[in-house]
C-alpha positions, 0 to 999 in steps of 0.5 A: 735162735739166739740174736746177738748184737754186733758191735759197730766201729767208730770209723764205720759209724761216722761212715754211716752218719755222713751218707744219710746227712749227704742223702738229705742234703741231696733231695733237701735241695731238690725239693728247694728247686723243683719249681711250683707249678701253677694250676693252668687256665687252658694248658700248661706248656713247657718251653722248647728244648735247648737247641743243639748246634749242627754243621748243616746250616740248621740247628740240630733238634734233640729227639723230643724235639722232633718228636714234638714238632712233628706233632704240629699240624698246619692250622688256618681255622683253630683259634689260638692264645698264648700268654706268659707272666713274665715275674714267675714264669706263669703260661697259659694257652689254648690247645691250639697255641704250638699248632703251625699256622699262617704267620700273617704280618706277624712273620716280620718280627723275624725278618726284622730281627735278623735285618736289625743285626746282620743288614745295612744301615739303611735296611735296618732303618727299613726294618724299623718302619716295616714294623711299625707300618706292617709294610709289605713292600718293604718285607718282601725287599728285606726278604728278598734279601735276606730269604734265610731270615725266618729259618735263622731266627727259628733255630736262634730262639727255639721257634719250634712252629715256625717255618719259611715260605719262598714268599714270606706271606705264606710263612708260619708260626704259632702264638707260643712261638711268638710269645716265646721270641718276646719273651727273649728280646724283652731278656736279653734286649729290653732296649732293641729297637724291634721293641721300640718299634712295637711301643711305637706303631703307626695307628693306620698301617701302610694298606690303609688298615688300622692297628688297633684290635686283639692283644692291644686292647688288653690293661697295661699293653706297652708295644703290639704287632698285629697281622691281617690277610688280604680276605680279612679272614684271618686275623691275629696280634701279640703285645706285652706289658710290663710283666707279661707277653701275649698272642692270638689268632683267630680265623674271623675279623679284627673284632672276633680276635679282639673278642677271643682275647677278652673271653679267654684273658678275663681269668687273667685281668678280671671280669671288668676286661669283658667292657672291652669286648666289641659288640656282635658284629659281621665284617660285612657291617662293620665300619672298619676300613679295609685294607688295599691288597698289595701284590706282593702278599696275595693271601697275607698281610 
């Protein structure tokens, strides 16, 4: 059988050419925007899902969602780390980091948060100290108050770990969630006073205990937030820098948190973080004071 050619119309032929042009121009630009993703030290996560709107007073979660959140389990033992480079959006975190656990002080980020916007001026003022003391009478007088808080928040930024308690001390949350409300207040509200709290703590908190381990030890640290429980058996902290935000908690003492974050950060900053690791040491020998249990948070501070 003989093939003959078949004569191609003008009109047909630019037809022709204006599809494959649109088909390179469409993938072409796809390539430009598919962001690079960098190689993980830990795990990589994705941030949330956008939250949907819904009538009964929650935000609606969109089927991955929930699919997602009822993967977290509560997690009082594992250890956890999340850190986030703000420039190019570079996150690291341990396995654990989206797992629910106990909040610990931690939680009064969301209280204050809602407080700073929805409260009296002189709640917001107390608001302000509760931060930077990490006081717990004062949070469960805001709580008290305002006991939708938590849940507020979580639905505002997409906090997909974090969960209420009737007492605020037994709330939840995880190191991705609260690196994540950091990122967002850093974003949109670099100026908040929640923030400015946070540069500005108290060296000794209002049980007594000092402020000073975990995430705050880390180069370039310009505001922390750190929780302990009552037992001092858990312990945890979230500081950021100029571009970046991190958290961690740790089942252990003030030193065994600060310990984890130099181990786990040292791909990060570089081996010369390891000088920062605290000697081995028992909380039963360590110099450290202890704080004086308060009755309004019998398992957390």
């Amino acid at each position: 059988m003989r093939l003959e050619a078949h004569h191609i119309s003008t009109p047909r032929k630019i037809a022709i050419v204006l599809i494959v042009v649109a088909v390179f121009v469409v993938f072409g630009f796809a390539a430009v925007r598919r962001p690079s993703v960098p190689e993980a030290l830990y795990s990589v996560s994705a941030a949330p899902a956008e939250i949907k709107a819904s009538t009964d007073g929650r935000a609606g979660l969109s089927d991955s969602d929930i699919a997602t959140l009822k993967g977290f389990v509560s997690n009082s033992t594992g250890s956890q780390l999340s850190y986030t480079r703000l420039p190019d959006g570079y996150h690291v975190g341990t396995a654990t980091e989206r797992f629910a656990r106990p909040a610990l002080s931690l939680i009064k980020l969301y209280i204050a948060d809602y407080v700073l916007e929805h409260g009296t001026v002189k709640q917001r003022a107390q608001a302000i100290e509760m931060i930077k003391a990490s006081d717990d009478e004062t949070a469960e007088k805001l709580y008290e108050a305002y006991p939708e808080a938590i849940d507020d928040v979580a639905d505002k930024y997409g906090l997909l770990s974090t969960r209420s308690n009737e007492s605020w001390g037994y709330s939840v949350t995880s190191t991705y969630d609260v690196v994540l409300f950091i990122i967002e207040k850093l974003k949109t509200d670099p100026d908040s006073p929640l923030l400015d709290a946070m540069r500005h703590p108290d060296a000794v908190a209002a049980d007594g205990y000092p402020q000073d381990f975990g995430t705050s030890v880390l180069p370039g640290v310009r505001g922390s937030k750190w929780g302990w429980s009552n037992d001092l058996e858990l312990h945890s902290s979230v500081s950021f820098g100029d571009n970046y935000v991190v958290a961690a908690a740790v089942t252990g003492s003030a030193d065994d948190l600060t310990r984890l974050v130099v181990n786990q950060m040292v791909p990060v900053f570089g081996q010369s973080l390891r000088q920062l690791a605290p000697p081995g040491a028992s909380e039963s020998t360590s110099t450290r004071p202890r704080p004086t249990p308060t009755a309004t948070s019998k398992r957390k501070s």
